[in-house]
Every structure is written in structure tokens, then in C-alpha cells.
N, CA, C and O of each residue as an XYZ file, in Angstrom:
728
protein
N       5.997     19.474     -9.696
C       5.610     18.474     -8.718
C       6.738     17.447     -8.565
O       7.079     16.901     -9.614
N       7.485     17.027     -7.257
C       8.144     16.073     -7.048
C       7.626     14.619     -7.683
O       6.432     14.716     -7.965
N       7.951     13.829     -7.868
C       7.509     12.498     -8.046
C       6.963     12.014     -6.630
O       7.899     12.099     -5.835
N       6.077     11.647     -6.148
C       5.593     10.967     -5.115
C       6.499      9.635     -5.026
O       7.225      9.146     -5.891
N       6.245      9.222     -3.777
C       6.125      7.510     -3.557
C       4.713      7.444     -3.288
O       3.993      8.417     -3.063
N       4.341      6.173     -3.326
C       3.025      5.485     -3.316
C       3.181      4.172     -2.340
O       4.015      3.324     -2.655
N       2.490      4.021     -1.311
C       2.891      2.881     -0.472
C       1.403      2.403      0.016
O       0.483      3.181      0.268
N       1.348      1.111      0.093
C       0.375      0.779      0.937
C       1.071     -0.585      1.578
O       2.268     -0.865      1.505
N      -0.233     -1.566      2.391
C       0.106     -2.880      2.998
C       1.296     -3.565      1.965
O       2.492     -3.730      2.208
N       0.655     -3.845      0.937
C       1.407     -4.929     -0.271
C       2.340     -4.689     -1.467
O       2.872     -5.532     -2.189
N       2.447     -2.862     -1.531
C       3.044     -2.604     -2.402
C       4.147     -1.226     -2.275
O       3.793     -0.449     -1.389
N       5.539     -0.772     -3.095
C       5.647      0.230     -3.230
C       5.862      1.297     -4.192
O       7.025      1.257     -4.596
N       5.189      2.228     -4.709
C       5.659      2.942     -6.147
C       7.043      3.597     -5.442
O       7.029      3.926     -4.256
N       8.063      3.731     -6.162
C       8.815      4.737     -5.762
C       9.460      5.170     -7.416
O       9.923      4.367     -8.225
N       9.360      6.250     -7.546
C       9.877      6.925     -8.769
C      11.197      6.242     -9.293
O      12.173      6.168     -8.547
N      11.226      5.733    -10.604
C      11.869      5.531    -11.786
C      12.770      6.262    -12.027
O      12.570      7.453    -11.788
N      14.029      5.879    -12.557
C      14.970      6.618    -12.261
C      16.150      5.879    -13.128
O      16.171      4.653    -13.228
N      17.140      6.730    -13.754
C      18.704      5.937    -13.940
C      19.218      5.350    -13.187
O      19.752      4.266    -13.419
N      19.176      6.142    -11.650
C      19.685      5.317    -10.097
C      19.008      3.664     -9.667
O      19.428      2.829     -8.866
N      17.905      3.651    -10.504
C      17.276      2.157     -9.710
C      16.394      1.397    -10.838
O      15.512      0.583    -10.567
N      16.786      1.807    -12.199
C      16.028      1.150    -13.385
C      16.585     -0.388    -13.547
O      15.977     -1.357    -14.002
N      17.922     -0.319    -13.038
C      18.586     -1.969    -13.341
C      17.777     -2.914    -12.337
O      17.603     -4.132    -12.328
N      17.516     -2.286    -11.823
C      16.522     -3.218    -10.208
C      15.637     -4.016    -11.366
O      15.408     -5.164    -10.984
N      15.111     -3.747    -12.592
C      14.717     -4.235    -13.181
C      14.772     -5.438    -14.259
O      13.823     -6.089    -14.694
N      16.179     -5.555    -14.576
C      16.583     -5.727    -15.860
C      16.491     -7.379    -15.624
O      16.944     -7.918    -16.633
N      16.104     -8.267    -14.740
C      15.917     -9.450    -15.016
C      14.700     -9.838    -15.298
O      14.620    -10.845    -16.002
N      13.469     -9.208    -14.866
C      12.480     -9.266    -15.024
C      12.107     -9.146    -16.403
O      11.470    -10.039    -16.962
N      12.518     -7.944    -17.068
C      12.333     -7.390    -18.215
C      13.095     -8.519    -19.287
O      12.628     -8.651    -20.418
N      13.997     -9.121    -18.961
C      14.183     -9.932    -19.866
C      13.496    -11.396    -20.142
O      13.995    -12.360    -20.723
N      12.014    -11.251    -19.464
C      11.416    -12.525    -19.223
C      10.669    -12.314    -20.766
O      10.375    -11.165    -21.093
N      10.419    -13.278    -21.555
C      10.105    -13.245    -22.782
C       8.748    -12.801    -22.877
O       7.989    -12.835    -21.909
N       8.405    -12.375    -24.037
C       6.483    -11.637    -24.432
C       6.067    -10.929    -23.224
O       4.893    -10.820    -22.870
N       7.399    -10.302    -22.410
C       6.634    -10.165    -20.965
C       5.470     -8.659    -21.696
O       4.276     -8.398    -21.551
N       6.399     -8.113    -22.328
C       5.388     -6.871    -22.795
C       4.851     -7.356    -24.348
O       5.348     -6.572    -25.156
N       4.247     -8.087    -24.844
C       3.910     -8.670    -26.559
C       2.937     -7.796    -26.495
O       2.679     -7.614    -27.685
N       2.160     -7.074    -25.828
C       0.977     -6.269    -26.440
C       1.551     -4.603    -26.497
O       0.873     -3.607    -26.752
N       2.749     -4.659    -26.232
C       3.168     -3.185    -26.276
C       4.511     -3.070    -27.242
O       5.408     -3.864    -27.526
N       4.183     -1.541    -27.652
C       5.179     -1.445    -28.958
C       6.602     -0.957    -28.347
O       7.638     -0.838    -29.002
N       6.463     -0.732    -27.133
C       8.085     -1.277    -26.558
C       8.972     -2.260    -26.682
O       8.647     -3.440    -26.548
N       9.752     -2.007    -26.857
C      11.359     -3.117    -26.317
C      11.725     -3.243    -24.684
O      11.747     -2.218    -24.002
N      11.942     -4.240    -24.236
C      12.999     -3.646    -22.965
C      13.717     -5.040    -22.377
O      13.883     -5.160    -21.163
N      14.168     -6.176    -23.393
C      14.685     -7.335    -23.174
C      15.831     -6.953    -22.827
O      16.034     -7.105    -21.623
N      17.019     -6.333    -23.646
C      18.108     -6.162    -23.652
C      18.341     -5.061    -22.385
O      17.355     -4.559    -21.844
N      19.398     -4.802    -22.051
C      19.695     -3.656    -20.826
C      19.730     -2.034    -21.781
O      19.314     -0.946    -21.381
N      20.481     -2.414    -23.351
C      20.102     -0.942    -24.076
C      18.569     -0.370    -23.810
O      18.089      0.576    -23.186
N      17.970     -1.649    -24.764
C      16.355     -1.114    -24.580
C      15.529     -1.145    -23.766
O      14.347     -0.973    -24.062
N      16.044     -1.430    -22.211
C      15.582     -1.486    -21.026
C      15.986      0.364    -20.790
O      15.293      1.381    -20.833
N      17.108      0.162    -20.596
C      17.262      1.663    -20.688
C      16.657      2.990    -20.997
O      16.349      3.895    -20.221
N      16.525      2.898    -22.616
C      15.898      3.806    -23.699
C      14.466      3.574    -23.286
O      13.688      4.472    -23.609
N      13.998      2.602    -22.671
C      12.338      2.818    -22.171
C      12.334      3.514    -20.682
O      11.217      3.906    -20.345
N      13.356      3.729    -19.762
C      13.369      4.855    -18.713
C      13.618      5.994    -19.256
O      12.914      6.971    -18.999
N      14.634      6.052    -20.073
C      14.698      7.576    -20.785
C      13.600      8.271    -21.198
O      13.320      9.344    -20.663
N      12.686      7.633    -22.411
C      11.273      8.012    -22.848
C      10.514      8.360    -21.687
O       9.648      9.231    -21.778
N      10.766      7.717    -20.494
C       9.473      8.068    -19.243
C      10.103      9.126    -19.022
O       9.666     10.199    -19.438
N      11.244      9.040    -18.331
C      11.992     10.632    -18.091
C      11.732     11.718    -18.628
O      11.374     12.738    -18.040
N      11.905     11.566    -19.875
C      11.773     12.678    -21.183
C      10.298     13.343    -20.851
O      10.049     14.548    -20.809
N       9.503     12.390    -20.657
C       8.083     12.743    -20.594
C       7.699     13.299    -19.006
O       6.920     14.154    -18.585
N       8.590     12.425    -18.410
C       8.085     13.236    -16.662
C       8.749     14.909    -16.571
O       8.311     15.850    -15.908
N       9.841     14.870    -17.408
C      10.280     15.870    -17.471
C       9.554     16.986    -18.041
O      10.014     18.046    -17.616
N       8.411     17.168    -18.997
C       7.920     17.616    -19.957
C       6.445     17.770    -19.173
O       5.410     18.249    -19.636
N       6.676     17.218    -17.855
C       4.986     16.424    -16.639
C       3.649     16.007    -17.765
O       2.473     16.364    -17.836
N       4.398     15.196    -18.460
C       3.367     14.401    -19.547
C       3.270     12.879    -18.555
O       2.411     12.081    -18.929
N       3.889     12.592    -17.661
C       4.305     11.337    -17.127
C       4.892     11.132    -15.676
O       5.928     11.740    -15.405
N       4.516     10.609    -15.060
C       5.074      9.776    -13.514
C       5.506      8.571    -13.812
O       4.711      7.896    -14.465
N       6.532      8.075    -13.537
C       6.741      6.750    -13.707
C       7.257      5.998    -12.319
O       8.066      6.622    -11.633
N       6.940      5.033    -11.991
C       7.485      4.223    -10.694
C       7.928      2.691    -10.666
O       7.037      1.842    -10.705
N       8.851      2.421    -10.621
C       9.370      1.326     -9.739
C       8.698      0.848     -8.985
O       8.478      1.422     -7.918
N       7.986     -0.711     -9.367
C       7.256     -1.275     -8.587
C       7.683     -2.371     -7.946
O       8.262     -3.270     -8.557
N       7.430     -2.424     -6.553
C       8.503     -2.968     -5.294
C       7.364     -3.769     -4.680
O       6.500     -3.083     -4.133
N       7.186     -5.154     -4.663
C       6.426     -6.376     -4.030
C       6.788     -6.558     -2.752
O       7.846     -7.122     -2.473
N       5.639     -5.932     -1.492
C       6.821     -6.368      0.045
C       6.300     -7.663      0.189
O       6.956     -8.425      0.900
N       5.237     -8.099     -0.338
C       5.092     -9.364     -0.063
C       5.669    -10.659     -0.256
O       5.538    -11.538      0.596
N       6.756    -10.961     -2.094
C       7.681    -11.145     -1.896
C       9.232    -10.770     -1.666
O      10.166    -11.572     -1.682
N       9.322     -9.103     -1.407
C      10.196     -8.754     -1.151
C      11.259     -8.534     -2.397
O      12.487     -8.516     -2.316
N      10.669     -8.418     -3.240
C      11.580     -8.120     -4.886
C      10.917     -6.718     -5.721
O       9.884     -6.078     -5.523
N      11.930     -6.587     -6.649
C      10.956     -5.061     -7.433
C      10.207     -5.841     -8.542
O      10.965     -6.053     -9.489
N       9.388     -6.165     -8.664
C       8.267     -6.644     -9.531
C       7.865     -6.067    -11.486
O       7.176     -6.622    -12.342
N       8.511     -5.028    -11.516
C       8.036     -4.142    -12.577
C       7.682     -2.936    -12.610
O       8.320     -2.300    -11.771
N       6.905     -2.253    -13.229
C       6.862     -0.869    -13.086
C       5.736      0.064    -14.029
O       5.469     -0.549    -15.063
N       5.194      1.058    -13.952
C       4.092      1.627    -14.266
C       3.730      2.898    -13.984
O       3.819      3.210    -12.796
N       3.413      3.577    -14.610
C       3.006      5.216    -14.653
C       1.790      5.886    -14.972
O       0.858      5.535    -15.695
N       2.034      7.257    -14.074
C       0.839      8.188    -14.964
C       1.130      8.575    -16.160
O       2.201      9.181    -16.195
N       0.426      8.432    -17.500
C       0.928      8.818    -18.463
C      -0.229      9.919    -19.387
O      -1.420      9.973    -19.080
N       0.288     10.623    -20.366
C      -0.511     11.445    -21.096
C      -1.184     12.115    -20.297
O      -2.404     11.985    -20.405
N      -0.695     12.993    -19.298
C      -1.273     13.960    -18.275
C      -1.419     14.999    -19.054
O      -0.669     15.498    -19.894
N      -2.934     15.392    -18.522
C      -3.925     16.431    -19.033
C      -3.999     17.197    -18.084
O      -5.066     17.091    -17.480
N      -3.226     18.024    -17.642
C      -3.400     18.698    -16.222
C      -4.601     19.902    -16.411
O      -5.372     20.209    -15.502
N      -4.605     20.524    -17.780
C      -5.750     21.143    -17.725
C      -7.441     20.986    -17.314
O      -8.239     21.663    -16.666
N      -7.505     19.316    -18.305
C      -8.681     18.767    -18.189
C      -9.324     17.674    -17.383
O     -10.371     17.027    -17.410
N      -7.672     17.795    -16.280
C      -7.665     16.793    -14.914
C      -7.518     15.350    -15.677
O      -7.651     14.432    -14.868
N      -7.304     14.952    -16.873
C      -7.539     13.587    -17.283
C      -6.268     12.632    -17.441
O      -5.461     13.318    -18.070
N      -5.910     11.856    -17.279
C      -4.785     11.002    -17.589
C      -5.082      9.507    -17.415
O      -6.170      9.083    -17.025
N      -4.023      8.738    -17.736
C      -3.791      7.563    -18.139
C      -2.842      6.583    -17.188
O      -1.676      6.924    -16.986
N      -3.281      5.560    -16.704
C      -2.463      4.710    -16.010
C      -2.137      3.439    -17.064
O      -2.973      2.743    -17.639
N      -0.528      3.334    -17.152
C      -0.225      2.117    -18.346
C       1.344      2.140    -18.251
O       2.007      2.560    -17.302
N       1.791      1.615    -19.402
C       2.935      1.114    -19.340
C       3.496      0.337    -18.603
O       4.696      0.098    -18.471
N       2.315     -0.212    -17.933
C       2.163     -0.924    -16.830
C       2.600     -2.779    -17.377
O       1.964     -3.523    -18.124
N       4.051     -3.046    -16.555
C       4.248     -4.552    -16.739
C       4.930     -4.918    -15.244
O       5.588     -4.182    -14.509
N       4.561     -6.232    -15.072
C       4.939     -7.000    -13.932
C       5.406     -8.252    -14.528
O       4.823     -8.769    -15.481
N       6.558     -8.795    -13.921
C       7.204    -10.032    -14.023
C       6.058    -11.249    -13.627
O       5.270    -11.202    -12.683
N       6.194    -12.280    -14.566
C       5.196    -13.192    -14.213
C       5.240    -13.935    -13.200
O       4.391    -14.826    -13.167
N       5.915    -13.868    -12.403
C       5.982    -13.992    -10.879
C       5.025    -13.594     -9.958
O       4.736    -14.022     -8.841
N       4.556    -12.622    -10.694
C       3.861    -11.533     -9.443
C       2.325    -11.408    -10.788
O       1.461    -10.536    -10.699
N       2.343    -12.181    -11.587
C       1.215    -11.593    -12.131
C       0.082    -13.037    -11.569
O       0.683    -14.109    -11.495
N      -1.596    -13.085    -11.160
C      -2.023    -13.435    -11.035
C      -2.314    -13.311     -9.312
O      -3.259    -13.950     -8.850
N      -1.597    -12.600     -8.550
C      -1.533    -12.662     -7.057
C      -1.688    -11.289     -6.723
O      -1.175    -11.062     -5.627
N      -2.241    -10.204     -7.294
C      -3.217     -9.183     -6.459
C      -2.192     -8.336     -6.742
O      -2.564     -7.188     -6.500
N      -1.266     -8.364     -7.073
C      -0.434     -7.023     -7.058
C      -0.781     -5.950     -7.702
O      -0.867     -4.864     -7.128
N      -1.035     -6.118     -9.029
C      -1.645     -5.283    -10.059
C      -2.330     -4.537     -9.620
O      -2.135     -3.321     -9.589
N      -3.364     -5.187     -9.152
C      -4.672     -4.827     -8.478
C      -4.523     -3.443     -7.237
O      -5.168     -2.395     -7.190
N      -3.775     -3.783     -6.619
C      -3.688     -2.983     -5.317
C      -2.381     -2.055     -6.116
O      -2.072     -1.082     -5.428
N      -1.719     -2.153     -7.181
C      -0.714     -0.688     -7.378
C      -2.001     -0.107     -8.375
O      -1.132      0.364     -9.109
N      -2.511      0.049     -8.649
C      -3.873      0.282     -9.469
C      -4.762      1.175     -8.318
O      -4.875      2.399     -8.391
N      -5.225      0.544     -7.500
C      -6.245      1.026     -6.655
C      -5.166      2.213     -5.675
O      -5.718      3.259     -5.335
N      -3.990      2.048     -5.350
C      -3.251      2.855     -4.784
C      -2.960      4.309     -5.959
O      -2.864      5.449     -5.504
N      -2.856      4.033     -7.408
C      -2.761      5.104     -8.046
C      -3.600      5.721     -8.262
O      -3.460      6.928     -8.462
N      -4.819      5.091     -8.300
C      -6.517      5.361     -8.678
C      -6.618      6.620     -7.199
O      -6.652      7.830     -7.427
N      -6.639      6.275     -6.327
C      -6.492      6.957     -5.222
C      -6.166      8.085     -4.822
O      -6.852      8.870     -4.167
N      -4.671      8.259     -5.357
C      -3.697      9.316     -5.124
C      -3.881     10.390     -6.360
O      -3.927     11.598     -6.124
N      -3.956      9.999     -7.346
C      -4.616     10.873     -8.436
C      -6.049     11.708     -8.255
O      -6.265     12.872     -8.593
N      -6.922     10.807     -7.648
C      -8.611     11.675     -7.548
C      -8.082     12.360     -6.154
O      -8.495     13.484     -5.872
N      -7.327     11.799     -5.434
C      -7.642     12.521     -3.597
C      -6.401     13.628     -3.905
O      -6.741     14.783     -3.645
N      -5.251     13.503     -4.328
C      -3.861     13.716     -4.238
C      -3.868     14.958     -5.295
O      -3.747     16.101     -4.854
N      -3.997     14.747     -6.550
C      -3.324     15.258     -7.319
C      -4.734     15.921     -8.207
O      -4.377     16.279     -9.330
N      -6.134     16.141     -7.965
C      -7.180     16.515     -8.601
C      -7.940     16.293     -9.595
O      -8.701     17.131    -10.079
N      -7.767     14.893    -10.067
C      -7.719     14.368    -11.343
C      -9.429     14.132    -11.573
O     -10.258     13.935    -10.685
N      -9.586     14.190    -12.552
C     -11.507     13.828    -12.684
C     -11.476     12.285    -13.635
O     -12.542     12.039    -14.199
N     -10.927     11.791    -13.733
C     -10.751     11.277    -15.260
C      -9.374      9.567    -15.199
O      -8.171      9.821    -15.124
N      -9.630      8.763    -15.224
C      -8.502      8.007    -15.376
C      -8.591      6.895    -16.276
O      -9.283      5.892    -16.101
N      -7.763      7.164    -17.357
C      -8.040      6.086    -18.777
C      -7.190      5.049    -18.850
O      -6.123      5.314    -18.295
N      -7.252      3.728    -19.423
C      -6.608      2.821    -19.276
C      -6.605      2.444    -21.065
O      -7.579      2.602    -21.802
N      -5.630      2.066    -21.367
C      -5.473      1.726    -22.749
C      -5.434     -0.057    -22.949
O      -4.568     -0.356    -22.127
N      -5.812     -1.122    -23.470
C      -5.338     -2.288    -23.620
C      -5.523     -2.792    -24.959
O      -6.576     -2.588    -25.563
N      -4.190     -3.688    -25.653
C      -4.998     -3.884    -26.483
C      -5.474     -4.945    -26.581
O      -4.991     -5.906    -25.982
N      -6.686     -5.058    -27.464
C      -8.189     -5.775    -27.258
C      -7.621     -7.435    -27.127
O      -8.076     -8.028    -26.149
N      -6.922     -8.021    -27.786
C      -6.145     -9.249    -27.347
C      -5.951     -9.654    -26.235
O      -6.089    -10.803    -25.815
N      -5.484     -8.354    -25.473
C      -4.877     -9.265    -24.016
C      -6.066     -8.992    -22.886
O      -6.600     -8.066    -22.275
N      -6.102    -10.226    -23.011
C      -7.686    -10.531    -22.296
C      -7.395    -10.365    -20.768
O      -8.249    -10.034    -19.946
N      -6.253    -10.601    -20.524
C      -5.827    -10.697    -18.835
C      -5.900     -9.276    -18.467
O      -6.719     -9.035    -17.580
N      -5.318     -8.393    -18.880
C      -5.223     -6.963    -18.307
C      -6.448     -6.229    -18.805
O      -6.737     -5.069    -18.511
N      -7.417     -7.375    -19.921
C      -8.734     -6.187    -19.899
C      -9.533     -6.669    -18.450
O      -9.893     -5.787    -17.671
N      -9.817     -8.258    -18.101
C     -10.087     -8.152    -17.360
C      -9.333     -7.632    -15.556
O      -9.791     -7.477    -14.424
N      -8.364     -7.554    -16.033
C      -7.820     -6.693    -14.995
C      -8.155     -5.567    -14.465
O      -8.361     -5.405    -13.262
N      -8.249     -4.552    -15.491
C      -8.983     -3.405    -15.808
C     -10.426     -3.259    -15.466
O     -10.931     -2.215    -15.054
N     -11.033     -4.349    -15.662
C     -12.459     -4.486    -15.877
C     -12.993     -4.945    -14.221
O     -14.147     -4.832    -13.807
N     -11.702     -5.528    -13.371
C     -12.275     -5.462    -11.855
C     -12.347     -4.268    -11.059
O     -12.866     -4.274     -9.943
N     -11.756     -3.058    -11.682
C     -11.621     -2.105    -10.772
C     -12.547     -1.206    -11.342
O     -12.372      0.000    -11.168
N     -13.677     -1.689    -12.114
C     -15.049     -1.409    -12.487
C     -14.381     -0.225    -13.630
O     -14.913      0.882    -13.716
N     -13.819     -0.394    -14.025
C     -13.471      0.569    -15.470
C     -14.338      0.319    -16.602
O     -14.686     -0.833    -16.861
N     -14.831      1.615    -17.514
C     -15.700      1.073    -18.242
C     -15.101      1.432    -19.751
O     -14.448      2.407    -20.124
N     -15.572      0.277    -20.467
C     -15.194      0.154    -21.711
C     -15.874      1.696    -22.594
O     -17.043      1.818    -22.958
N     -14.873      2.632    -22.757
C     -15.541      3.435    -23.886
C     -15.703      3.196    -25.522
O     -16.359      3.947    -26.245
N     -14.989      2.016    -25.974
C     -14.562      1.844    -27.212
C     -13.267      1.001    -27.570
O     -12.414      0.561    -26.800
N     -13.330      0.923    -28.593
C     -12.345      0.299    -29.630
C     -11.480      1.450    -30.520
O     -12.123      2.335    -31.085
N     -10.364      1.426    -30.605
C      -9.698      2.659    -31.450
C      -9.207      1.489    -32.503
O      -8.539      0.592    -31.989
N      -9.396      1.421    -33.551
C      -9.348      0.369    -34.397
C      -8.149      0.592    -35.368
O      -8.094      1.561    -36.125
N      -7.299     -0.267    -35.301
C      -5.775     -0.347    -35.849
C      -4.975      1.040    -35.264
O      -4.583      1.874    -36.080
N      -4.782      1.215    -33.976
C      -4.385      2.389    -33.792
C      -3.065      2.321    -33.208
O      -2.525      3.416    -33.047
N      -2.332      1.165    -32.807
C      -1.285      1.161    -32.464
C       0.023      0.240    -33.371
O      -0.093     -0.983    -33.300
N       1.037      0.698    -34.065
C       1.574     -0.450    -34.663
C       2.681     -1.173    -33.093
O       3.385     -0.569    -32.285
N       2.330     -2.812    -33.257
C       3.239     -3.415    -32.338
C       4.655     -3.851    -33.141
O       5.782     -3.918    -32.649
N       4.265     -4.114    -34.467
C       5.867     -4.096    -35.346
C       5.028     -3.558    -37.135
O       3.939     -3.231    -37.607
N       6.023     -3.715    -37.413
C       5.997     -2.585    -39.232
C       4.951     -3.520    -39.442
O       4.196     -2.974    -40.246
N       4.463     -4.737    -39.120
C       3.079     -5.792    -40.063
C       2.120     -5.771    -39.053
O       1.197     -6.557    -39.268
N       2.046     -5.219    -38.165
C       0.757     -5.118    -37.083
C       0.639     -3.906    -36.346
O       1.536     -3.277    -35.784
N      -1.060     -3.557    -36.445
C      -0.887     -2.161    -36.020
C      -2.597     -3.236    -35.172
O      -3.341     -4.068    -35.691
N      -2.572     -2.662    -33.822
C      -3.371     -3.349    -32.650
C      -4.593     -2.520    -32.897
O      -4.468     -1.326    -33.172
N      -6.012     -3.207    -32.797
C      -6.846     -2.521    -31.365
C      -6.770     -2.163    -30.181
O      -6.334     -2.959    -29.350
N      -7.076     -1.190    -29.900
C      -6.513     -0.592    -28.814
C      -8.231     -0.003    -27.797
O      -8.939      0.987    -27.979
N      -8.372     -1.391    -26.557
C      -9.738     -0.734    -25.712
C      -9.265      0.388    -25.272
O      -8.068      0.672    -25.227
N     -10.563      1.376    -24.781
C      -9.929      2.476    -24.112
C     -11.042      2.104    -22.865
O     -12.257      2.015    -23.043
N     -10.306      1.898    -21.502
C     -11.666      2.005    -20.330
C     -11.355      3.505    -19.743
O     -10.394      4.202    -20.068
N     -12.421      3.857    -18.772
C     -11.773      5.012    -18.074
C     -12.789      4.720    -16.578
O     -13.858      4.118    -16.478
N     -12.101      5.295    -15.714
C     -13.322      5.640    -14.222
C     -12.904      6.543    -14.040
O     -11.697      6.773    -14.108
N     -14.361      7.878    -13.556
C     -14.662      8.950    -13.071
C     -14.500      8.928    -11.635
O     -14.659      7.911    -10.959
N     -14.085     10.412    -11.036
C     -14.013     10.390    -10.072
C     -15.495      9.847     -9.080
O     -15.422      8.862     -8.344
N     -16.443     10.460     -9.190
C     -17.212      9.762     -8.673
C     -18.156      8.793     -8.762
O     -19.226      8.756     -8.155
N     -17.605      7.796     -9.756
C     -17.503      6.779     -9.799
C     -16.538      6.185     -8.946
O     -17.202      5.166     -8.758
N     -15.667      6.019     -8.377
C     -14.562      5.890     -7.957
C     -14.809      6.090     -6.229
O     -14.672      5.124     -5.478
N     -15.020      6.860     -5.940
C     -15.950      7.426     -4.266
C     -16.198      6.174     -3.726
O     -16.881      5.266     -4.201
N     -15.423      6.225     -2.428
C     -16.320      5.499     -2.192
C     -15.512      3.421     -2.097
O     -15.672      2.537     -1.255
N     -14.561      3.478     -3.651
C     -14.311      2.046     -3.711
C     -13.505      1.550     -2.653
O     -13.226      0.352     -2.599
């Protein structure tokens, strides 16, 4: 499968890439921008080595990753993927998902969310779409939690964020038909 673009009124996915990952690299150096994830990507190395890992994985079609492009203010905002694709059991994961705090609180999220939610159940056959957060960051659960995602659980100490902390980790998911319809 090619990588799609994803476009609507307010937003654009366009596939992640070595060619257009620096589009990023000021954003990414905005501090705690990712504190709930066991990524790096301050520096331009470990900005880097976190497109590679998506690569590695789109390559492997464990992963989509996109470049997320704000037309509303006209800048690339951050970026976010399908991840842990289950193509057998139609199920996967939308995450890795960060936006510059510029753009966080003003709908963006929201609408590259509902545009992937979309293209996955109509597009690509998916039954299934899971969202990972961990239980701390209250902003992206309720983020999660507007696009009527439902809490399946707690995975309890399941992620380490450094060698002395290993996170709760919510898991939400929405069904396709659940989803019908939004």
C-alpha cells in the first residue's frame, strides 16, 4: 500500500519521510512536548532516529506515519500514525501522536483524528481503532474521550518512560460501528 495523504478543511497528513522530517525539528524541540512518551526527539539526532523507527515499521506495514500540516495556521504542526497494524484482525492503533503547543487546544487534534478514524473504517477496512495514553496525561485522555472512545482498561506499569518509571498505560478503542455515522 502507498502511504496515503489525508486532507480535509483544517488539516493535512502527508507521509513522513527523510525528505520532510526537518519540517519538524523546531517544534520537537519544544520542551516535555512528548513527557508521556518513551521517545526522544529534542535534538535533530533523536528527531531523526524517531522517523527511522516509523520507517522501519512502515516498511515492515506495522505503521503509517504522517506529517502533520495546520492550513489554518499555515505551519507543519507535528505528526502521527497508524501504528501496530493488524491487517489480519483489521485492528490498529492511532498514536505517536504529538503537536507543538501552538496548535494544541484549537481543534487540530481533533479533526487529524476524525480524518484518520475515517479513512481507516471507509478506506482501508479496519474494524477496530485503539488509542494508547498514559493514565497521567489527562489532556489527550480527554482528547480521546471526545471522539467517544471507550476506556477498555488500565495495562498497569507497562511502559518504561526512563530506567525509574515504567507508566500506566489507558487503552480506549472505537468500533467500526460505533463510529457510523459520527
Amino acid at each position: 500500500m502507498t502511504n496515503p495523504t489525508l486532507e480535509n478543511n483544517r488539516v493535512i497528513l502527508s507521509p513522513l519521510g527523510l525528505d520532510n522530517y526537518l519540517e519538524l525539528a523546531a517544534v520537537a524541540k519544544e520542551k516535555n512536548l512528548i513527557q508521556y512518551s518513551p521517545s526522544t526527539i529534542e535534538t535533530e539526532a533523536e528527531l531523526k532516529n524517531y522517523v527511522l523507527k516509523a520507517l522501519e515499521q512502515n516498511n515492515k506495514s506495522q505503521a503509517i506515519p504522517f506529517l502533520v500540516y495546520d492550513k489554518q495556521s499555515q505551519a507543519y504542526a507535528g505528526c502521527t500514525r497508524y501504528m501496530n497494524i493488524d491487517w489480519l484482525n483489521k485492528n490498529l492503533e492511532i498514536g505517536s501522536t504529538w503537536i507543538g503547543k501552538n496548535f494544541q487546544g484549537t481543534g487540530l487534534n481533533g479533526e487529524m483524528k476524525r480524518l484518520m478514524i475515517d479513512f481507516a473504517f471507509q478506506n482501508m477496512g479496519f474494524e477496530r481503532i485503539a488509542f494508547k495514553v498514559d493514565e497521567r496525561n489527562v489532556r489527550s485522555r480527554n482528547a480521546v474521550e471526545k471522539l467517544n472512545a471507550v476506556l477498555e482498561g488500565i495495562l498497569r506499569q507497562d511502559v518504561y518512560l526512563s530506567k525509574e518509571y515504567k507508566r500506566n498505560t489507558c487503552v480506549y478503542s472505537i468500533l467500526k460501528n460505533e463510529w457510523a455515522g459520527k
